[in-house]
TORLUM-241761 format. One record per atom (N, C-alpha, C, O): x, y, z; residue in one letter. Coordinates in steps of 0.001 Angstrom, whole numbers, plus 500000, padded with zeros to 6 digits. Example, Ala and Ser with C-alpha at 12.3 -4.5 7.8 and 13.67 -1.06 7.14 Angstrom:
# TORLUM-241761
513190494310507800A512300495500507800A513200496700507800A514236496681508465A512850497750507080S513670498940507140S512900500030507870S513409501138508039S
***
This chain:
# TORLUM-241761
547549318240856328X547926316926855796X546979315856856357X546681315853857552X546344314627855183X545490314014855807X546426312690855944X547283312403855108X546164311961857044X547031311131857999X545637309698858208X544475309751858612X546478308591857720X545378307236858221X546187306227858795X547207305764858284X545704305919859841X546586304700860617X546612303780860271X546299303662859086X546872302916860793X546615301575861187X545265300868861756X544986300987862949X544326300032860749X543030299773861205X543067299360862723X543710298317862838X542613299807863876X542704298774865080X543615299763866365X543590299609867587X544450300876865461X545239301638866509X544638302933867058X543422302992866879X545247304121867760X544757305076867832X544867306028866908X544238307079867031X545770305764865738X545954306752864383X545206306026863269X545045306454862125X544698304670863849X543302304394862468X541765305196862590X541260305609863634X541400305251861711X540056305735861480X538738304931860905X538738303981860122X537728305521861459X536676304423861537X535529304745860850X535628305965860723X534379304362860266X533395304873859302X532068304114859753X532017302951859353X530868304601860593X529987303624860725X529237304346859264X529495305392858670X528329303391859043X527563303814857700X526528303012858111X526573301811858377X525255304031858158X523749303883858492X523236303555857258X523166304395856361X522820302256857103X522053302059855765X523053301131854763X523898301772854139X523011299516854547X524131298598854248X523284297976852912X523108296758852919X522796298688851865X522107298227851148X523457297939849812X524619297686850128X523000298042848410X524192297977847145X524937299288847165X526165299245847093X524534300047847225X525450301201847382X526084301573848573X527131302216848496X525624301276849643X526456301387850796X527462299994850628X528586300214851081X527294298678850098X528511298267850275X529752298342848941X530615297502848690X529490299571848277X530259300036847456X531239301090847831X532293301392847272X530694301574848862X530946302929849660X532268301840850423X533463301788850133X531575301143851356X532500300351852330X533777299691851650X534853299586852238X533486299145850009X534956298606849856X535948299979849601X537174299874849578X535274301208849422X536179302147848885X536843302367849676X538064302341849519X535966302809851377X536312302995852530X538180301740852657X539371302014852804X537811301134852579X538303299880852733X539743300293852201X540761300260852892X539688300636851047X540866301367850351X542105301886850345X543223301840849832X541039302675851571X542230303476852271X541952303211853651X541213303888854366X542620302135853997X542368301749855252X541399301872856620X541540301641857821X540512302287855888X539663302621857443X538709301001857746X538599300034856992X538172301206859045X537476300246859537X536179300553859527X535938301556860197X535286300078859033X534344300361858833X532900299133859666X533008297907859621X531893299742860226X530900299726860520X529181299607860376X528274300371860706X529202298515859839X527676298798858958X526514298608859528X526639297595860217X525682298933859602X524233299043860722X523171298988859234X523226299655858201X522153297797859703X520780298192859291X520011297823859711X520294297063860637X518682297992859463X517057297293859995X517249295620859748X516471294870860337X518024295201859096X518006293418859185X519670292804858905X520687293246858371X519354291820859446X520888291088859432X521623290467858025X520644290096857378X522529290236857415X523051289818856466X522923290855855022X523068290457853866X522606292307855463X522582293508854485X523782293026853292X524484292023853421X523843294098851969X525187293757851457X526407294224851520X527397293900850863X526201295494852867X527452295938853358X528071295006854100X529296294877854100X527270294283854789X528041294342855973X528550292823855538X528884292114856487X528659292172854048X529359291273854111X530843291631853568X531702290838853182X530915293185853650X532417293318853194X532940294273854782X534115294457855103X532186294572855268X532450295673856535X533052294443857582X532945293220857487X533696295250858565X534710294676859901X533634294357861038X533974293738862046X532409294771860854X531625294915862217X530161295243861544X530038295636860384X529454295098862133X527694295374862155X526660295422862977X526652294651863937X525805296142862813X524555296118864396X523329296359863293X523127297090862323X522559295194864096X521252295240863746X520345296267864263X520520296474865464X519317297058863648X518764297957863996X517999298429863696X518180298311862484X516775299186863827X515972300631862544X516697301878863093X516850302484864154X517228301957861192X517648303620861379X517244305199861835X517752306318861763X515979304561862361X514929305550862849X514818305403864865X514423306274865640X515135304526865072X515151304129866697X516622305280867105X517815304983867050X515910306811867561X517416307457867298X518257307170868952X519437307349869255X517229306726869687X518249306013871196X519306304792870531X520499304995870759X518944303469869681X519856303025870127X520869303794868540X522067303511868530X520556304312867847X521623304821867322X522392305569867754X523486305538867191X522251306454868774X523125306922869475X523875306507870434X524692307272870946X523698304942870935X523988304188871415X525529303479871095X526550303242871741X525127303327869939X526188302498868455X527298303846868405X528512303646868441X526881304828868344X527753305979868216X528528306105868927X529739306137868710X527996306197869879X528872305988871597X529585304976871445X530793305211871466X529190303602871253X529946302265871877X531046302670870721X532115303152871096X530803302485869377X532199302717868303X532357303360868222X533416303202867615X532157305134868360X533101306095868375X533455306267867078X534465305645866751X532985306855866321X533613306762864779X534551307730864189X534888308679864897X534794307679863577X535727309203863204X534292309853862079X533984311042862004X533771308986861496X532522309329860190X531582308774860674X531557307691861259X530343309844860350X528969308699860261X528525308611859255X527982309715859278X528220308158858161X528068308153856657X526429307790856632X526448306565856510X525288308122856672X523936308029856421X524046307189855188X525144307522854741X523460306140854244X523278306190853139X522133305651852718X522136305093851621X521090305699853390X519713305554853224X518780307041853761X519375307851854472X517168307329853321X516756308024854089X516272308112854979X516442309167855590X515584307296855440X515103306681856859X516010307078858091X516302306127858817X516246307666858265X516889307549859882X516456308944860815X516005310058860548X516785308352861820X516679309571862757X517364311063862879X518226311359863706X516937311731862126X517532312849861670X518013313709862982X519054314309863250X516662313473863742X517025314951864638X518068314279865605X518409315204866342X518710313213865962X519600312407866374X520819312938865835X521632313610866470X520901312598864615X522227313162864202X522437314952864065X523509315558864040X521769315227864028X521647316667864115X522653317000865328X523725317605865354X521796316295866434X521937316663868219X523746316034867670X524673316837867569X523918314561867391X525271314333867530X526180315011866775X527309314574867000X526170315727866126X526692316436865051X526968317801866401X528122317970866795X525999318532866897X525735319562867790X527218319355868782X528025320269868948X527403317617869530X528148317540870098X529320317409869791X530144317308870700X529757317369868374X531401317394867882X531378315515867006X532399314854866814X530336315189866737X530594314182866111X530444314589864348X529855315556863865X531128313583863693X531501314223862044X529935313489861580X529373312538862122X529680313953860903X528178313765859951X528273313852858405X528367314957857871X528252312732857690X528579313097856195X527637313510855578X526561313095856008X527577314328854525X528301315559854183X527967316578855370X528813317360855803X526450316487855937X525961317128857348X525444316561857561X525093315602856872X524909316988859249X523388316177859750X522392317359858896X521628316861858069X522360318638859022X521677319542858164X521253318999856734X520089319151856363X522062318453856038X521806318067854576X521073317042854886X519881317098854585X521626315772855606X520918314411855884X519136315016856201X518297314332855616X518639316057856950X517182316107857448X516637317040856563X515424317233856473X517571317687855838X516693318728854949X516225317836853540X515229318017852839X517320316805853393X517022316278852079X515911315073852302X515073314779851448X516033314449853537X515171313487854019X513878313836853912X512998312991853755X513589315414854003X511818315790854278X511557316748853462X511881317893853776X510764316423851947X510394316672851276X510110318566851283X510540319472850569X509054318514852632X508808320092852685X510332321002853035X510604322163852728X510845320374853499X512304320903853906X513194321076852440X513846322043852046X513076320423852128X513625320752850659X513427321494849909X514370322152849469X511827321748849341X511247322326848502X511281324028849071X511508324986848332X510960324122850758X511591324977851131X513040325583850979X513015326812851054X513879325226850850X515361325995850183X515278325674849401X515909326486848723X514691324508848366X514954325225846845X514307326007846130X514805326774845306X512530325820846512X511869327115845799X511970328404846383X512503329222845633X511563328907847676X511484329607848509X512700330403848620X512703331554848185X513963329779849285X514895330499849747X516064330664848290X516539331676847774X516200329510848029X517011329821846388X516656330493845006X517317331065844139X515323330177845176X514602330815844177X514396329835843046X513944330169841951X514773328535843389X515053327426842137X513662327219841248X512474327226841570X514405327016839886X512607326514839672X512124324892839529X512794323995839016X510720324767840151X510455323828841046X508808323506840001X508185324280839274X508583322246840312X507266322086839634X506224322644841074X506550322750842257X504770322950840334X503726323434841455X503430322669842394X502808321662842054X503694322809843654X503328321685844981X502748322310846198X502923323464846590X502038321380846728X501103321528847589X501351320640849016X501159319444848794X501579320809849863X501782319412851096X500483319480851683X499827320492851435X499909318472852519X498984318051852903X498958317361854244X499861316525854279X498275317399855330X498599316302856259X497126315344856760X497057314459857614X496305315773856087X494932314745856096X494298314293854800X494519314881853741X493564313313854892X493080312915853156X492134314514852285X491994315059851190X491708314633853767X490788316180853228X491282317253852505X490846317852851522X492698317432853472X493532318588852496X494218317603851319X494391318049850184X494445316776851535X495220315696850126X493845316298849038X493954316648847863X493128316279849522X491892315925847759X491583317627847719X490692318104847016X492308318288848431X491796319867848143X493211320328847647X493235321154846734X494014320015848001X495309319960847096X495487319645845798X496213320221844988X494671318537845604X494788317848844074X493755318584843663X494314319530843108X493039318690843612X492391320094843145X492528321118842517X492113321534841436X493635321780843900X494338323264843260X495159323020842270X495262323537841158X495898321935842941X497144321639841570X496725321101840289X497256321443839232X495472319990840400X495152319498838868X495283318133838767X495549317455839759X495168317784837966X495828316614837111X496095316590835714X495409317223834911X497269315734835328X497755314777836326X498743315384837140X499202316471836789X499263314650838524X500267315412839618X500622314056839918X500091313014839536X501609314242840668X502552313184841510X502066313152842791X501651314247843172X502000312455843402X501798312127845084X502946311299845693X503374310180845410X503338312282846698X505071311417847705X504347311874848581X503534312794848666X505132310379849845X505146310885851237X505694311772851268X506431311756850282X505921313139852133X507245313686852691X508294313192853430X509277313893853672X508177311928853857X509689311017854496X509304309795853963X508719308746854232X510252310765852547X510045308961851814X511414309291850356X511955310364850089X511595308052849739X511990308728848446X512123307116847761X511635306185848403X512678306896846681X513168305620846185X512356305345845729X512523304251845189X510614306065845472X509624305485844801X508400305067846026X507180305127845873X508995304726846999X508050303914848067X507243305325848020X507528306514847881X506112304558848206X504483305250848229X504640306573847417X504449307675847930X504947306417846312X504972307731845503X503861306623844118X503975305493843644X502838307817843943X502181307661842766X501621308808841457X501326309927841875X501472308577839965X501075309424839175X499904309122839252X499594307933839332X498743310339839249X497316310650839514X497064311136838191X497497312198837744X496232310183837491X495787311016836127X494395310903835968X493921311801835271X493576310058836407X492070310021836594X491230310614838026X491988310532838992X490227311035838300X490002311165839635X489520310239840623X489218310568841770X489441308881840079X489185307599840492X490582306738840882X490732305528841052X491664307992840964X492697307479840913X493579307901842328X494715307564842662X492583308774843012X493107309883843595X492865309314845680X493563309584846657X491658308539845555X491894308309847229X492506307059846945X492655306747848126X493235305568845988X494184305265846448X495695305540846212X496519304840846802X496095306538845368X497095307665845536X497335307712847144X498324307292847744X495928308464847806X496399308973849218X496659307111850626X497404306985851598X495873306330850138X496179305143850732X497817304655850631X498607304711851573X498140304148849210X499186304321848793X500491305208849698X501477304869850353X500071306054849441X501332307130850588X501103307156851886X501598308046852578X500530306449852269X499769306340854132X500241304717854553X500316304280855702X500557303909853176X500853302732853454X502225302413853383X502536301491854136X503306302978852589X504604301670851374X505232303512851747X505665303892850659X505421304696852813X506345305674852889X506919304951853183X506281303921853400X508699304822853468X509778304510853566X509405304862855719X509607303880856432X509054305827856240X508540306201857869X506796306338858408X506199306993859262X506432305323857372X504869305167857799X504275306242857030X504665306908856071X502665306206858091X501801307410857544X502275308787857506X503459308857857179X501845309633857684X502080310885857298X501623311787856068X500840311496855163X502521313275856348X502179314013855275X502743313509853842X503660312717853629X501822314288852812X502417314122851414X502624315562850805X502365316668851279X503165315195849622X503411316531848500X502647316398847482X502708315334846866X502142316972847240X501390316605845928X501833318026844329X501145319046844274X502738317840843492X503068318052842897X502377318078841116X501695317264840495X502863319208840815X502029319418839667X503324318673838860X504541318730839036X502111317640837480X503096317175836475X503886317765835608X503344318366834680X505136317743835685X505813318512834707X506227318513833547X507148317707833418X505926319147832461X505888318461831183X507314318573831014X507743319710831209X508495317351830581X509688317690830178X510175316789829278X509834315607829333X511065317280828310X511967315755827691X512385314469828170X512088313369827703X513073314724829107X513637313674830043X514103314540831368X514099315697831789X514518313166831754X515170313546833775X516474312933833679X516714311789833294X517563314106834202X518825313479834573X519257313387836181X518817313999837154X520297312374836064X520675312840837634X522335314164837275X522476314383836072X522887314548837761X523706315313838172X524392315299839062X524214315991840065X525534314332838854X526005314030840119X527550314677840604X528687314480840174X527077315427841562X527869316639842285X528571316329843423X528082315807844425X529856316689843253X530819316361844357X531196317579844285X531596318282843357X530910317850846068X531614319057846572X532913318176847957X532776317508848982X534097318736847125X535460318168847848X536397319081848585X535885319459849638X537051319342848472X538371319971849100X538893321176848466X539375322210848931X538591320624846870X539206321535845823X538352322154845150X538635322694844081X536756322173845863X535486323195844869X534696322007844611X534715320923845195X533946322435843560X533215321492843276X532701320832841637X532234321492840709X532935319532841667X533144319007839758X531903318167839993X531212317712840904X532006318211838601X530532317462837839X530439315902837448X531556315501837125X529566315011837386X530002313987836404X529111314462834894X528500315514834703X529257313510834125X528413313929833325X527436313685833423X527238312493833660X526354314478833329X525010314341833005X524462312196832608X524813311400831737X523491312107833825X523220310665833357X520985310371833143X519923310673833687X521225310048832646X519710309835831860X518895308266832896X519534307452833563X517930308286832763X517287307055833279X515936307042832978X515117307893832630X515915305471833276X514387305260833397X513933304933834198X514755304385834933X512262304914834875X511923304585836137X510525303585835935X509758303737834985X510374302740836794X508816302361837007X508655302633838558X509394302452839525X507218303207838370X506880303651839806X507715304251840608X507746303765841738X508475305232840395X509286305847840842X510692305517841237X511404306437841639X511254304067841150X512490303618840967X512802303098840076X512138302593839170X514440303205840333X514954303273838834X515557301991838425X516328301213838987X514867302010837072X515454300329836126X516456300288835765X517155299318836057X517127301707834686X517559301960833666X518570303137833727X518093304205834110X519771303116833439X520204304385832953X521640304846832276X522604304318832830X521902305567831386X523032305728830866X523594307431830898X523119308565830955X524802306801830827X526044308702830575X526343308285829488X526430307112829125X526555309434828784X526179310613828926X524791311330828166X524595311311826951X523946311921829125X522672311543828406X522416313423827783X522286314433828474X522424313296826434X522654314415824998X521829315318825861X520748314968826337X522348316428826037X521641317673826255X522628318814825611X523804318663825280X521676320220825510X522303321197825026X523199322024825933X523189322072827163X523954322647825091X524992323570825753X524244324300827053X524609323927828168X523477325061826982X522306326055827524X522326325059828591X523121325156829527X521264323855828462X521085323432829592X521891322333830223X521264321510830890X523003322221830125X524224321490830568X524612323230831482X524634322856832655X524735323904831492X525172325119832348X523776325296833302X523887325269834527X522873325420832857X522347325505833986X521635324020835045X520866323771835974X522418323491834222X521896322400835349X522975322154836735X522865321682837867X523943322709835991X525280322788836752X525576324111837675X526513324326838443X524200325097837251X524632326243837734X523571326109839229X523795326648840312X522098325000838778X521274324671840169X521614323711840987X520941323737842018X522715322523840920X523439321290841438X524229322268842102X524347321855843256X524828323339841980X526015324020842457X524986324890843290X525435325116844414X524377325159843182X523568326045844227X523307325283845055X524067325163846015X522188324552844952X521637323442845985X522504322821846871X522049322549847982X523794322504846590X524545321600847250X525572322756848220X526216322660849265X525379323539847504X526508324618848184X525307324855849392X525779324879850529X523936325019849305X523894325345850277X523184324167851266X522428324454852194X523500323034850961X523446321967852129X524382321690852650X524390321368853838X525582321744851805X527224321736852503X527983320852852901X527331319871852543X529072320362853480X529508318966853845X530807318780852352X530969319567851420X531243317996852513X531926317495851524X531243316081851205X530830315461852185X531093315544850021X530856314263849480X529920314708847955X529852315731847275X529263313286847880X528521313421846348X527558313737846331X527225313798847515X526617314074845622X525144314473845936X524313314419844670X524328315379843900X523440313118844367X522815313002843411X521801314232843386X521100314496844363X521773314973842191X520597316487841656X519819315735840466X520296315338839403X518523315648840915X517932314651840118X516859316268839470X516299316926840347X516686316763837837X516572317768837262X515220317474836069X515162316344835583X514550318147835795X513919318077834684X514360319098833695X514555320306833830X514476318246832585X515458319396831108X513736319297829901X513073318295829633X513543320586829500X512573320247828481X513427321405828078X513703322314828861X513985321334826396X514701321824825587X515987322558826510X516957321904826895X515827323851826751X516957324637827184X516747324817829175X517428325120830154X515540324452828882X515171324709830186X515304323648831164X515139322524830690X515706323739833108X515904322965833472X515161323116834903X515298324171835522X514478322201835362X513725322149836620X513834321601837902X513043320662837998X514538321800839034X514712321053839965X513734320240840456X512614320706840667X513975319140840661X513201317483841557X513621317268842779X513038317711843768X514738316523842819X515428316234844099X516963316116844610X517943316147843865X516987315988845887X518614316116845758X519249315082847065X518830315161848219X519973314439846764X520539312634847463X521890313282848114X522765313628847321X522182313528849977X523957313570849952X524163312252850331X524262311881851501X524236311471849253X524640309946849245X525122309630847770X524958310654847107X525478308945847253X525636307962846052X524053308092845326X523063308489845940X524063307716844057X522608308257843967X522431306164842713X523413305721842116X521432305636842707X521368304460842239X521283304497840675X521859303597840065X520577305513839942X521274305615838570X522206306100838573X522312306655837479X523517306368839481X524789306309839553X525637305037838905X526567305152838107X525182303991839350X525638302682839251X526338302683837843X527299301925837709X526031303300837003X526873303350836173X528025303479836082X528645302726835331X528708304512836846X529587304883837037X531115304235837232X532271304616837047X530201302599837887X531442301631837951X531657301250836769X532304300206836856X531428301584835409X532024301236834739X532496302392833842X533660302468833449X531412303411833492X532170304957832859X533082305792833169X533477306750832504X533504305358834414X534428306467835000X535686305572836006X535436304499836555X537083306305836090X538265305619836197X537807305975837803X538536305275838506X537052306642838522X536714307088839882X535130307247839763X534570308184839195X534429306046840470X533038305923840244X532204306554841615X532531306910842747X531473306509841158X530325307374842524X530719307802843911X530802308844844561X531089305461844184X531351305429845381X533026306101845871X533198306644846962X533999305951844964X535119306246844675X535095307574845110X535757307743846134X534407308828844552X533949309970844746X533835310316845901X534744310806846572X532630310088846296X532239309863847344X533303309598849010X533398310229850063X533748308702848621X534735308515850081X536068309553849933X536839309786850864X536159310018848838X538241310518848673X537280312260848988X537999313162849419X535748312604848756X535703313840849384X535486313893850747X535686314892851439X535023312683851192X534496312704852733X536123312630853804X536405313076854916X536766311959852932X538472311992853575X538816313177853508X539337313476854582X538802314094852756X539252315732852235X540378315307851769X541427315801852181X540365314005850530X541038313768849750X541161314865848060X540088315188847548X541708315054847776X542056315513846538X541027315078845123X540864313867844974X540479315825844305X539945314723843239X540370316029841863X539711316990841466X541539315585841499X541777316712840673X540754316471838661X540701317185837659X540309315432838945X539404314677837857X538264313986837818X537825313156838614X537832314392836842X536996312848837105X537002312545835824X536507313332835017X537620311231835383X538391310954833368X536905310031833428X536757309176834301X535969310278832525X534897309826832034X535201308672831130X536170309131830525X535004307472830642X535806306590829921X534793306891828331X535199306839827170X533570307163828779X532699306709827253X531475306321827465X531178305710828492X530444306671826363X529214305942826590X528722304356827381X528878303170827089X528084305083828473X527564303698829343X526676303609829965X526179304587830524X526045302002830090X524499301868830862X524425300732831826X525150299870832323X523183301158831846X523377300073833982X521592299182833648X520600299341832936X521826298758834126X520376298075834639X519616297319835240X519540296173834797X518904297632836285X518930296798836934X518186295480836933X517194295356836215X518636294434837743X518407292812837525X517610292850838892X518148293251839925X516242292392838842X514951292420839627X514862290959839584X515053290226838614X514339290452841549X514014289245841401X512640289052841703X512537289715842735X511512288573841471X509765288472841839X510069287275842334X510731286426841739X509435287132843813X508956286154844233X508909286025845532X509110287163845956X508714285087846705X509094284800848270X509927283895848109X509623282835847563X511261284190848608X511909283707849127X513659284092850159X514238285175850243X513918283216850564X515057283531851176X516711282813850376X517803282790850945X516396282269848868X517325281857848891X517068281872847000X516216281170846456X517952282769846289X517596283488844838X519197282971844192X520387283032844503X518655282642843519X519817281776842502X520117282592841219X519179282476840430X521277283507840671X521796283710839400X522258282683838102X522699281584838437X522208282876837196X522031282040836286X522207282800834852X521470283769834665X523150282426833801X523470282678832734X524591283916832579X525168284358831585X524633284188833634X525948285080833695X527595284290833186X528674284351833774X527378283859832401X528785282577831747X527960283276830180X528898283647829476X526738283536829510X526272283768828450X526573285358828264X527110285755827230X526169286330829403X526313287784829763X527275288460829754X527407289630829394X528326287415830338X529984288412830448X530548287910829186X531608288427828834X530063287049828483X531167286726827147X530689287867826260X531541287827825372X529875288844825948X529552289921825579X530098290741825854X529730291563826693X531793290791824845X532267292249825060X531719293227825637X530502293177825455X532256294720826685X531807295582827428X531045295633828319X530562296672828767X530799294379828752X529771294108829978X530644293636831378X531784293190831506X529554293950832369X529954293589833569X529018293960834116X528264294805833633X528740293040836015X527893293007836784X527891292745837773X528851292047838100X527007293051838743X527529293383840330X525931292131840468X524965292033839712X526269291366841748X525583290709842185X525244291316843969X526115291240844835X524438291647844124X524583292189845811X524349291614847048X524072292066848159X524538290435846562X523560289231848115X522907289747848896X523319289886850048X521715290178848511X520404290479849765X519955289006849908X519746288156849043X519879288961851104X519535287665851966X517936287016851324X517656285819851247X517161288022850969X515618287835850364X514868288621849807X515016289835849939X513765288006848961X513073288608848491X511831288399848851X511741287490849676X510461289071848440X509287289232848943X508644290317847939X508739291540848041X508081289706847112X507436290700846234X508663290691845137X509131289665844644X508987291704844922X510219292240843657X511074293092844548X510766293846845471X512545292684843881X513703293376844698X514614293418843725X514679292581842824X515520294594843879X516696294882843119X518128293813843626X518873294179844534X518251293034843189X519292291939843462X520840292156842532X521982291854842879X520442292675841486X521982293211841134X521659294043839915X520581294258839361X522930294468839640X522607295470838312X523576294597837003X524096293535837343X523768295063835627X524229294936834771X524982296324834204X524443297431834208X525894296135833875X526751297271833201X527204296938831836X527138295784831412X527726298061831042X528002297919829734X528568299169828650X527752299971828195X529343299213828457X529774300067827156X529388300304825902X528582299456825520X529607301006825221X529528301426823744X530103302341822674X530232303450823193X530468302361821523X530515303416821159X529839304842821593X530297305933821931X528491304287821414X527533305379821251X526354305257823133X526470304315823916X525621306172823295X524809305981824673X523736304671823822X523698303660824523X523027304551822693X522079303670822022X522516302475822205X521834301509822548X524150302497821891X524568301043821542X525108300681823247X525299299467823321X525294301133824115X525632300689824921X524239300325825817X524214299457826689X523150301121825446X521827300849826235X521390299221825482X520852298241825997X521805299418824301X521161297586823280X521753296651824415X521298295785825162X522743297124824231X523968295842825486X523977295552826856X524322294494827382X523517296711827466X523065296167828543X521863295613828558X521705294708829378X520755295975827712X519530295417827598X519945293913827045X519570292931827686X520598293783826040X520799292543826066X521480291578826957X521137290403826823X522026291745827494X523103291106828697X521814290721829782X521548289579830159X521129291909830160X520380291964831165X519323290681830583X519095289873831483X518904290473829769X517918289340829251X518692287973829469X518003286956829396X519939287846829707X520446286577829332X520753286161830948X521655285367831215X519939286756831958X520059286371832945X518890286269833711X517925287026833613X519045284867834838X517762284418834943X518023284348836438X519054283889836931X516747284966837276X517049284976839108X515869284007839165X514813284431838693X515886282698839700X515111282316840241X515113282090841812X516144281997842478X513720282007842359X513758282003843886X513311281047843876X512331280902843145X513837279802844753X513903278452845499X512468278228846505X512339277206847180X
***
């Protein structure tokens, strides 16, 4: 029987969560829910968790002394990772000593490092994987791209979200590819992957919750990306019988064998029947975002009722829906919304604003949501909604 106190007593329970970006403070109101107290830590102050969280510490999720520090002083009942950046082999060790790690510290470092991944999914699972090569000097980088060809992809190996990931299609294209991934990884320089391009229809995510009671699916969700993060995306995105099973049959592999209870974005390549593993998130995954509006139990919803070893006997899908995200360009510390009074009077819409304290360059500042009959007509609507709003920076 699962049992929650009183926030503040010795029968309440506590949740620090490494990483307080839009999806971690989606995580925290769920947390919130069901009474726990929650904890939000990131690399800068005024994150968008931690304006709904009980407590916060400034930090890099990679400094694994004082994170273990924070561990110690609050004592958590959960440590919830929800970025990749952090000090893996830290939580590993705290995990070693009897502290809880969501879904694992194992999943958190295998999914964090590219070669670690590709290792259990091509290698040990047998998954199928596009052609890749890792590298740890520019010398082997350009003898890599080589073997593999072009065009190929170039990622750090401790990186994901797009940072320093580039498509190589010219060979004049290829030493700042390797600059690129030496500069904008999510943990500095380092090794890369260099990946053969894969020819496919589209890319879904697959978002997999392993809970209490086995493990359920959402539906299949579609997106779009620039430079490797994502703008765009809608459920339920049309695939065939054939490869709706096996995409469900490699999400169920993969995750079974990283383990933990919670959600786990399986990001897949489908060309007709066929389906190709990419990557795999034990966090909330950001073309998720949909979810707050397609589903009566959304990502984050998911997400916390498996990490409780709560029950999820469903997941009731409502209907075609799309997300998108609202980008602000510019320097500043102080970004103003605007026309959202024009946006929400548009039947089936809705939108999350995330107060990041600033911008610098281009930043994801909130998303847009939206319904439809159909996945087309609900993508028109958020595209339109999304136009009728204006971020300026001060």
């Amino acid at each position: 029987m699962i049992e929650i106190g009183t926030p503040g007593t010795p029968s309440g329970r506590k949740a620090l969560l490494l990483g307080s970006g839009e999806l971690g403070k989606e995580v925290v109101i769920e947390l919130q829910r069901y009474g726990l107290t929650v904890v939000a830590c990131d690399k800068y102050a005024d994150a968008p968790a931690m304006h709904v969280a009980d407590k916060a510490h400034v930090f890099s999720m990679l400094d694994g002394e004082t994170l273990r520090k924070v561990v110690e002083e609050e004592k958590p009942d959960y440590i919830i990772p929800e970025i990749e950046a952090i000090a893996t082999p830290t939580l590993v060790a705290l995990e070693k000593e009897g502290w809880n790690v969501v879904p694992t510290a194992r999943a958190t470092f295998i999914t964090m490092n590219r070669r670690e991944i590709r290792k259990l999914a091509a290698e040990e699972l047998q998954l199928p994987t596009s052609p890749y090569e890792f590298a740890e000097t520019e010398e082997e980088f350009n003898a890599a791209v080589q073997r593999i060809g072009l065009p190929c992809v170039v990622k750090p190996v401790m990186s994901s979200s797009g940072h320093g990931q580039s498509l190589v299609k010219t060979p004049d294209q290829i030493h700042t590819a390797w600059e690129m991934s030496q500069q904008e990884g999510r943990s500095g320089a380092g090794a890369v992957i260099v990946e053969g391009f894969v020819d496919f229809d589209y890319e879904i995510t697959l978002l997999t919750v392993r809970h209490v009671g086995g493990t359920s699916f959402c539906e299949p969700i579609g997106h779009y990306q620039e430079q490797g993060d994502y703008r765009r995306s809608w459920q339920p995105q049309p695939m065939s019988d054939t490869a709706i099973v096996k995409a469900r049959e490699i999400a169920g592999k993969i995750t079974e064998a990283l383990g933990g209870y919670g959600i786990f974005g399986v990001e897949l390549f489908i060309k007709g029947d066929d389906v190709i593993f990419s990557e795999v998130s034990p966090r909330p995954h950001d073309t998720g975002m949909v979810t707050m509006i397609s589903q009566h139990l959304s990502e984050f919803a998911l997400h916390v009722r498996a990490l409780l070893g709560l029950p999820i006997p469903e997941i009731k899908f409502y209907g075609p829906s799309a997300s998108r995200a609202l980008l602000a360009w510019g320097d500043s510390s102080e970004v103003v919304f605007s026309g959202m009074d024009e946006a929400l009077a548009l039947p089936g819409t809705d939108m999350r604003i995330f107060g990041k304290p600033e911008v610098h360059g281009h930043r994801r500042m909130g998303v847009m949501l939206a319904t439809g009959d159909t996945v087309g007509k609900a993508v028109r609507l958020v595209d339109k909604a999304a136009d009728m709003i204006k971020i300026t920076c001060k």
